[in-house]
N, C-alpha and C positions, 0 to 999 in steps of 0.2 A: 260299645256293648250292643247285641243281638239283642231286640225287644222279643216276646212272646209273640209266635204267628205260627196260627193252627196248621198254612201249607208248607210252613216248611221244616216242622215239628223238632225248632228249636225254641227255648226257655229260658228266662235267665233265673240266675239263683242269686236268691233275693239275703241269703246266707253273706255272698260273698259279691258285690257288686262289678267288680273287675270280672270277672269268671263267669263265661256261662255255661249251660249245662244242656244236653242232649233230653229232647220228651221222654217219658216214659214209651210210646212209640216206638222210637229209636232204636232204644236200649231194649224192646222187644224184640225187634226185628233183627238185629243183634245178637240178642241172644238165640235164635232159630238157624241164623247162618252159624253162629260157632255150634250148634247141637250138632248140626251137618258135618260138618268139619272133624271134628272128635268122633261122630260114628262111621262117616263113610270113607274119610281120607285115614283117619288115624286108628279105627274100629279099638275106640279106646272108650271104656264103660266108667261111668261114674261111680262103680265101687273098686275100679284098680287106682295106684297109687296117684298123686299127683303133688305139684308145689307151684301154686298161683303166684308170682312175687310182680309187683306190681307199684304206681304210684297215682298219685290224684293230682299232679299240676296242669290237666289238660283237662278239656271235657271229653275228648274222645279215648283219651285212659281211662276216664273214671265209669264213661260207659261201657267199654270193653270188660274192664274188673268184674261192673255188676255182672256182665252178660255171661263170664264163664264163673262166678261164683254160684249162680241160678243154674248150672249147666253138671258144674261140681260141687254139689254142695259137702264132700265131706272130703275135699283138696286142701291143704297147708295153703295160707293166705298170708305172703306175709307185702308188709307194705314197706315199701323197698325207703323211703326217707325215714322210719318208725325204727326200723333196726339196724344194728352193728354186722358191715360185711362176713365178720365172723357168726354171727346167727345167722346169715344169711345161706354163707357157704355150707355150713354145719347142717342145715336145713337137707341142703341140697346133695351131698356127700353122705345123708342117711338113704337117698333110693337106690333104690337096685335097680339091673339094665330092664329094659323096655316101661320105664316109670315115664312119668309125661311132666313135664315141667313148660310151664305158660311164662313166658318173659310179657309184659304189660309197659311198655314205659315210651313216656313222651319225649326221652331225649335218645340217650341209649347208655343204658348202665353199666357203669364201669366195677370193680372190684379190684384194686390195686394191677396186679398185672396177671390179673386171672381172664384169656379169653375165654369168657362165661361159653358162647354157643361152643365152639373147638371144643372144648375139654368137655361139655355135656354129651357129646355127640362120641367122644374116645371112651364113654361110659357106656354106651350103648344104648341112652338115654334120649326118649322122643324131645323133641323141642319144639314150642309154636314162640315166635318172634314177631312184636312188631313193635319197631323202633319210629323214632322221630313222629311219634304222635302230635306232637302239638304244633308240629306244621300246618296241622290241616286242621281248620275250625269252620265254624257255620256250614254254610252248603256244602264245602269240602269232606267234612270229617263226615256228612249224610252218604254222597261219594263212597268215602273209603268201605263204610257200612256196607253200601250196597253190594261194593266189592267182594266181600268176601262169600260171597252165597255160591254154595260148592254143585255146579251143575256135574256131576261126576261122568255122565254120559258123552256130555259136548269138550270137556277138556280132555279125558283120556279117549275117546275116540278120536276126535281133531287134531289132538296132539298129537297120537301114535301115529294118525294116517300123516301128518306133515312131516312127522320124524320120518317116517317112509320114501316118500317121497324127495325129501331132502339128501337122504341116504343114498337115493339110486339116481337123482339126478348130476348132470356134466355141464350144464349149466342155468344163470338166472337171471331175471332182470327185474329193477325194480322200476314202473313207471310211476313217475311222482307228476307228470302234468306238463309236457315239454322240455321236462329231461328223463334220461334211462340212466342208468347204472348197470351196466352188464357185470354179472362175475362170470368170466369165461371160460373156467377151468371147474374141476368137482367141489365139495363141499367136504368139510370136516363131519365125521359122526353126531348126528345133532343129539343134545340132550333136552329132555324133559322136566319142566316146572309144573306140574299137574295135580299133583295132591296124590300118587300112585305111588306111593313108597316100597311096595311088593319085592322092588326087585334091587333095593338098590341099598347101599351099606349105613347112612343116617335119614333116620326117620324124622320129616320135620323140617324147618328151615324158616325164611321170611316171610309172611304176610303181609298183603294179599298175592296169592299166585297166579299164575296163566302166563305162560311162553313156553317157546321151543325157540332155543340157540344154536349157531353153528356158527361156522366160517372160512371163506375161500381156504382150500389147502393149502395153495400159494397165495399169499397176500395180493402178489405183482398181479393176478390177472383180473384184477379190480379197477374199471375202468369205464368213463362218464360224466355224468352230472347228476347229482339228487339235488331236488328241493327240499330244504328243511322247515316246519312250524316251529320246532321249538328246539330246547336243548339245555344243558343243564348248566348250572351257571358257577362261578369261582365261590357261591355260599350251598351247592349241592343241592339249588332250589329250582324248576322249569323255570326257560325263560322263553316268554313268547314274543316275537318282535313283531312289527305291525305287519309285516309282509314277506313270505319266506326269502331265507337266503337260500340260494345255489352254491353248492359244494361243486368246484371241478378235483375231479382225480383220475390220476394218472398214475398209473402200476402202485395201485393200492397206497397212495400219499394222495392225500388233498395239497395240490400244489396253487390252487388260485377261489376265490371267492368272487361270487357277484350278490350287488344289493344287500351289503351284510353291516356287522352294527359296530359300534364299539363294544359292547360288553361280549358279544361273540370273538372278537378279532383277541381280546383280552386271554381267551380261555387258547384260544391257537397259540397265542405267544406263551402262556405259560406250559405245554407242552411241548414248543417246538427248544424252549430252555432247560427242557429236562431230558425229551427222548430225542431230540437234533430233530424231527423229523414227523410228521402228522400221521400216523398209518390207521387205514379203516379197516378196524378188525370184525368185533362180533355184528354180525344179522341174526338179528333178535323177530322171531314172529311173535307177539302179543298178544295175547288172547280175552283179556278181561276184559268184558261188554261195560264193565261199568265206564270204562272210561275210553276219551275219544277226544280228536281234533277238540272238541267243543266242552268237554267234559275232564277237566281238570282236574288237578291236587297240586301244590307244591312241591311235596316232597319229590324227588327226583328217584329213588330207590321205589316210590310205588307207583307214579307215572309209567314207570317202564312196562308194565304189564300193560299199557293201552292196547287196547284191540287196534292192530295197525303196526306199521315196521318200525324199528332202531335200528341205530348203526353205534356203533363204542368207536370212540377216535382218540389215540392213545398207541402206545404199545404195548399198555399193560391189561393180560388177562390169563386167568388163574386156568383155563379149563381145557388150554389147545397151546401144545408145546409151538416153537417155531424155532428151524435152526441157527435162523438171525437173529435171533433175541432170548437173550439169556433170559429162565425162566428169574425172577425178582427183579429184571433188569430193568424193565417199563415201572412208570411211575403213574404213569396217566389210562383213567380210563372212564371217557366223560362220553353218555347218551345223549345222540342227538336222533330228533323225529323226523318220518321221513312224509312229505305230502307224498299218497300213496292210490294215484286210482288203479294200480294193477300189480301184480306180482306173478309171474310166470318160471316156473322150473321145467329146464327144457320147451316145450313149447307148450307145456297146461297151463291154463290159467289158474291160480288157487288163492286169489285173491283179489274181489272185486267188489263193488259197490259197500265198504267200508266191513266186510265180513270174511270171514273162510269158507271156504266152497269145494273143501274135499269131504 
């Protein structure tokens, strides 16, 4: 149990002695980055429609809740253990398209075999998600807080100019510290995680955001060694080992590892039993300052937004057909961190001393 300490504006609740609970602080601060959020990424007013559905087994659910009830005060709240999937659906099948609908939950809410976000989004219905809260507790869940604070300048500016530049470059390297990764060939059309919805067919999606994605056209011209810190582990949680592994690959397969671990060698094997074969697909740019080498979460789905590189190892990804791989046909698609002191498209630098520099 987290005792009461004014620096790191955690508290326990004296209600419930297992459970603790976010300062009032917190849940201020909180609340400021979701106002942001709802006026500048989703220019959505606290008198058009909404449906908060939410739960309390977390502290950092229960701060969120407060933070967009304070934000919405006259949004449908319903609490997602309190009522029957059908109030729930019913709830949610009364809005009309461009209504906003808040998912809150610390594990990720099922509804028989209703994919809740899918079918919200075929409604034409905004959606703010964020799952697997109760990952991340004490410092962490202060972390993800931080996370969400919407600089709208620095992510759509950054973003588009990386999307740019991604777009027009033939090639890239990643230097991770005594190994490169060359991808030698162009790049796939990169897309945008930015909070800019303007142009694009569902509005809304997972929080926290910040990346721009893409990847080699040809898999094959992927070729090198990256350093890894971390990487996502057989329970979809980072794992840091004491000192990175080296990836070798060869025509876009990691064919050999150095100084690597068992619980890593574990996730290679459980891929190389599904897709035959290791292939590194997505490069992932990251852009959330909140977090970094040194500044952490568990959950593996919001680490990815670190400020700093991914790689998806796997053949499974939803965004970039390939004519080797039938689109359902990958099963795997596990993020690993790349130690990153440079990143270079064609011969610009656009990424150095732990930030973006376009």
């Amino acid at each position: 149990m987290t005792r009461p300490d004014s620096n790191n504006n955690i508290s326990a609740d004296s209600n419930n002695p297992g459970f603790t609970s976010l300062s009032a602080s917190a849940v201020s601060l909180a609340q400021q980055h979701v106002q942001d959020i709802l006026k500048l990424a989703f220019e959505h007013t606290a008198q058009q429609a909404a449906v908060l559905v939410y739960d309390k087994r977390s502290e950092l659910a229960e701060a969120l809740m407060l933070a967009y009830s304070a934000c919405l005060p006259q949004a449908q709240k319903i609490d997602f253990d309190a009522e029957t999937p059908e109030f729930i659906l019913s709830a949610l099948n009364a809005l009309s398209a461009s209504d906003l609908v808040i998912l809150v939950q610390s594990t990720n809410f099922r509804l028989e075999a209703y994919r809740l976000r899918v079918e919200l989004f075929k409604r034409g219905l905004k959606v703010i998600e964020h799952p697997h809260l109760a990952r991340m507790s004490g410092q962490e869940a202060l972390h993800y807080i931080e996370s969400l604070a919407y600089d709208a300048d620095y992510y759509r500016g950054t973003g588009n100019a990386l999307k740019q530049k991604i777009d027009a470059a033939s090639s890239g390297v990643i230097d991770s510290g005594g190994a490169k990764l060359v991808f030698g060939g162009r790049f796939e059309p990169a897309k945008l995680n930015v909070g800019d919805y303007r142009e694009m067919n569902n509005v809304g999606g997972q929080f926290p955001i910040g990346e721009v994605f893409t990847e080699s056209v040809d898999l094959e011209d992927v070729n090198g060694q990256v350093r890894i810190f971390a990487f996502g582990d057989t329970s979809f949680k980072v794992n840091q080992p004491a000192s990175p592994i080296t990836l070798v690959v060869e025509k876009g397969q990691v064919v050999d590892t150095i100084n690597t671990t068992p619980e890593f060698e574990q996730v290679l094997a459980n891929i190389r039993a599904d897709d035959r074969v290791v292939w590194v697909r997505e490069l992932g740019f990251g852009m959330n300052r909140a977090f970094s080498k040194d500044r952490t979460v568990r959950d593996i789905g919001t680490y990815e937004r670190m400020c700093g590189v991914h790689l998806s190892l796997g053949a499974k990804h939803g965004s970039y057909a390939k004519p080797h791989i039938k689109r359902g046909e990958g099963r795997h698609h596990v993020d690993v961190f790349a130690v990153t002191e440079a990143v270079r498209l064609d011969n610009e630098v656009v990424y150095k001393d732990g930030a973006w520099v376009v």
